[in-house]
N, C-alpha and C positions, 0 to 999 in steps of 0.2 A: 594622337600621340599617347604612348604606355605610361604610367605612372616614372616608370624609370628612367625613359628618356624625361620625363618631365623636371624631372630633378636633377638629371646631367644638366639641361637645356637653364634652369636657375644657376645651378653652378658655375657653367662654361660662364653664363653672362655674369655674373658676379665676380669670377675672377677676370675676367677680360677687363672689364668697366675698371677693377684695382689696378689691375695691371698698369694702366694708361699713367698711373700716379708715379712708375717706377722709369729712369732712365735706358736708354736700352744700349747707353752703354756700359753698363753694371755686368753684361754678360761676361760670359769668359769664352765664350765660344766664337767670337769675331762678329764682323757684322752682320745684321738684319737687312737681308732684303728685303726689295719692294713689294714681294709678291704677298708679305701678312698683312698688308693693307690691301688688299685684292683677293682675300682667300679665296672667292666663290670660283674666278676666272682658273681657279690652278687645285681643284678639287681632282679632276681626274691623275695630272701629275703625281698628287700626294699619294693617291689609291696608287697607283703603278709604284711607286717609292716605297711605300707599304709592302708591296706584292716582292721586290726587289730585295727589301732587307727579309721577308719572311725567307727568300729561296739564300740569300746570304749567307744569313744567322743558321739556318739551318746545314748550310754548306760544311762550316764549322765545327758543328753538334757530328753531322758526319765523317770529316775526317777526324773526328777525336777515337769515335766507334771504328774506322778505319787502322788506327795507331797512325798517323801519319808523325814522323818524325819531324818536319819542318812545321808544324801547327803553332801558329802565333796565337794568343789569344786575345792579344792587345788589337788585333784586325777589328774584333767587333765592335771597339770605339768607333775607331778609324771611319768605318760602313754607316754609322751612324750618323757621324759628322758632317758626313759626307753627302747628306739630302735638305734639300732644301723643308721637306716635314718637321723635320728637327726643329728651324727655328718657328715655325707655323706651329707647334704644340710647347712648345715653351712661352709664347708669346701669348698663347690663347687660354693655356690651364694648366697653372705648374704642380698641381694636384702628381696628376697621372705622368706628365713632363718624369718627375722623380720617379715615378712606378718603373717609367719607360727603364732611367739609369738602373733602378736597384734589378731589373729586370735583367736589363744587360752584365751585372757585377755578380748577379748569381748564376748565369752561365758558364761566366769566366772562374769563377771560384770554383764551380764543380770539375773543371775540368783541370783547372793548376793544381787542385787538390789531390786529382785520380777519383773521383769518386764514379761507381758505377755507371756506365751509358743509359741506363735506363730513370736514374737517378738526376743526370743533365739531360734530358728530353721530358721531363717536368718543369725544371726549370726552364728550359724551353719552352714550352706552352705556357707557360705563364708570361714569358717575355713577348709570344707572338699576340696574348688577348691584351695584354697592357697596348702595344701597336694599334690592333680594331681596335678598341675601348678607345685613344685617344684618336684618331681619324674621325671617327663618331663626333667626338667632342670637337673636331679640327669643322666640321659639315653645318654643327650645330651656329659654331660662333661665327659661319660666313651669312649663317642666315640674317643672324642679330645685325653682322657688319652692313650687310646691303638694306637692310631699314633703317641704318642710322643710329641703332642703339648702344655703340661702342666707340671708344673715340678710337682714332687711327695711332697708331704706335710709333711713340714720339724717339725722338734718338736723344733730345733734352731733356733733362728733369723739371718735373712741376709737383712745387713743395705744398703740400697740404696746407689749408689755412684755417680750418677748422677745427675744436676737437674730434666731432665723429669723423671726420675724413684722413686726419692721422692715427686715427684707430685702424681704418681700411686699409690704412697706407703700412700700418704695424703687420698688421695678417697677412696682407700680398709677402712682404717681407720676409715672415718665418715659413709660409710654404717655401720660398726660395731657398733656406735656410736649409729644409728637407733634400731638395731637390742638390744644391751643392754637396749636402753630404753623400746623398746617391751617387753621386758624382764622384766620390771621393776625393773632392776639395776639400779637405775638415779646417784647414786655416782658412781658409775662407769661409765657411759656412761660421766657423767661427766671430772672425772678422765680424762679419755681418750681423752677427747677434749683439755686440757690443755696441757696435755702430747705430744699429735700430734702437738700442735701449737709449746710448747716448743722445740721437739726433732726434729720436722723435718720443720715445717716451717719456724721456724728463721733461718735455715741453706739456706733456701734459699732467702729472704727477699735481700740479697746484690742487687744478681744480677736483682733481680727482681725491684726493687726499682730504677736502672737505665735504666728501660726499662717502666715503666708505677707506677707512685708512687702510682694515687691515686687507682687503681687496688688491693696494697700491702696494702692501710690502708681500704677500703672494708672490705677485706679479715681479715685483723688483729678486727676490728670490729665487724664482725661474729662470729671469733673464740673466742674470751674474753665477748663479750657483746651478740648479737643477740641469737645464738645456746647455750649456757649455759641457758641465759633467760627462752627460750622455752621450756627445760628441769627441771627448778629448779620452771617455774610454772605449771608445769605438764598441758600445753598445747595439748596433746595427740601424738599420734604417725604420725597421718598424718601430722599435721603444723611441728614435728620436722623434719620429712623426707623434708618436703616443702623446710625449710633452707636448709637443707644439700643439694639440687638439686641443691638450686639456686648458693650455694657453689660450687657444680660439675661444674657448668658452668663458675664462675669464674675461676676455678681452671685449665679447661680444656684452657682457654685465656693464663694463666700462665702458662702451660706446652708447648705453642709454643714458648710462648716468651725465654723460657729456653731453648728451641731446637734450637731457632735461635742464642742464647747468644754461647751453646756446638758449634758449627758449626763454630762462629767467632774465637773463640779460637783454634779451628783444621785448621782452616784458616790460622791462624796466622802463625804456624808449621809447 
């Protein structure tokens, strides 16, 4: 295995494993079949579904180049929705999940806007490698699933009970965060940012507050002012992803410091 898939194949598993902490009925996209707790049996499906939205989307891209007068552009949601990959990359790594949307929204822009054919046939190809790139990662996390390394995706919510675990459960969260706004859900992506500060960060702000304050007001600053901002002025998907990283990295500071807080406590015991 290449270094590079080695480091999707951490990720995919990294985010799948969070993932399992998030209900899956948070979605907005309807229900999850059965089929992302079976990825490996519907591998070939997802490649054909792949192969289907690349002749779709590109369908699209050509009647733009065509002028066709009837050209929705709203279709290539639609097309999207409309495969069962969709919830099998959403469910598995909502990294690229978001690439997928900003991918599809920069198609659609180029062409609501009139910008040159050649100009939307970039954007293009960037929405067909976001497609392989997540299939890749859809291949990776069947492998992890059929050894047992991933739990199976619950339609229930199951609330973190530790501090490092509602850190984990903070992170799955603001990738989501990314990916709704891709979406162009921005109340909702909003929502969700207040919600996640609400329901799981002040739960842990005690302990973290006696282990590095000004780390907690950062942190609190991002979540009420910086990321909301970015959002509410439709700064695009890459600056909102930008915060949210630099969040991850906070955030990843705070999940030691909670591991080392868990530990003094079992100590004590």
């Amino acid at each position: 295995m290449t270094t590079t898939l080695k480091k999707m194949g951490a990720l995919v598993f990294a985010s799948a494993v969070s993932f399992s902490l998030l209900s899956g009925n948070a979605m907005a996209n309807g229900a999850i079949g059965d089929h992302v707790n079976n990825l490996h049996a519907h591998i070939g499906e997802y490649t054909e579904e792949v192969h289907w939205l690349e002749s779709k989307f590109g369908s699209v891209v050509d009647a733009y180049e065509a002028k066709d007068k009837n050209l929705k552009t709203d279709v290539l949601m639609e097309y999207w929705e409309e495969v069962d990959f969709h919830s099998a990359i959403e469910t598995q790594y909502v990294p690229i999940y978001a690439t997928i949307w900003q991918g599809i929204y920069g198609v659609k822009m180029a062409i609501d806007n009139g910008k040159p054919v050649a100009d939307v046939r970039v954007e293009q190809e960037k929405l067909n490698h976001a497609l392989w790139q997540a299939l890749g990662a859809v291949k990776l996390a069947s492998q992890y699933q059929k050894k047992g390394l991933i739990d199976q995706v619950k339609t229930t919510e199951v609330e973190p009970t530790t501090g490092p675990e509602v850190i984990d459960d903070i992170k799955t969260r603001l990738d989501r965060v990314v990916a709704k706004y891709a979406e162009q859900l921005h109340e909702v992506a909003t929502t969700l940012v207040h919600d996640t500060y609400l329901q799981r960060f002040e739960g842990v702000e005690g302990d973290l507050i006696a282990k590095d304050a000004a780390l907690v007001e950062d942190l609190e600053k991002d979540f009420n002012v910086t990321l909301p901002q970015a959002i509410s002025k439709d700064k695009g998907v890459d600056a909102v992803r930008h915060v949210v990283e630099a969040m991850q990295v906070k955030l990843d500071k705070a999940r030691k410091l909670l591991v080392e807080a868990e530990k003094g406590r079992k100590d004590v015991f």
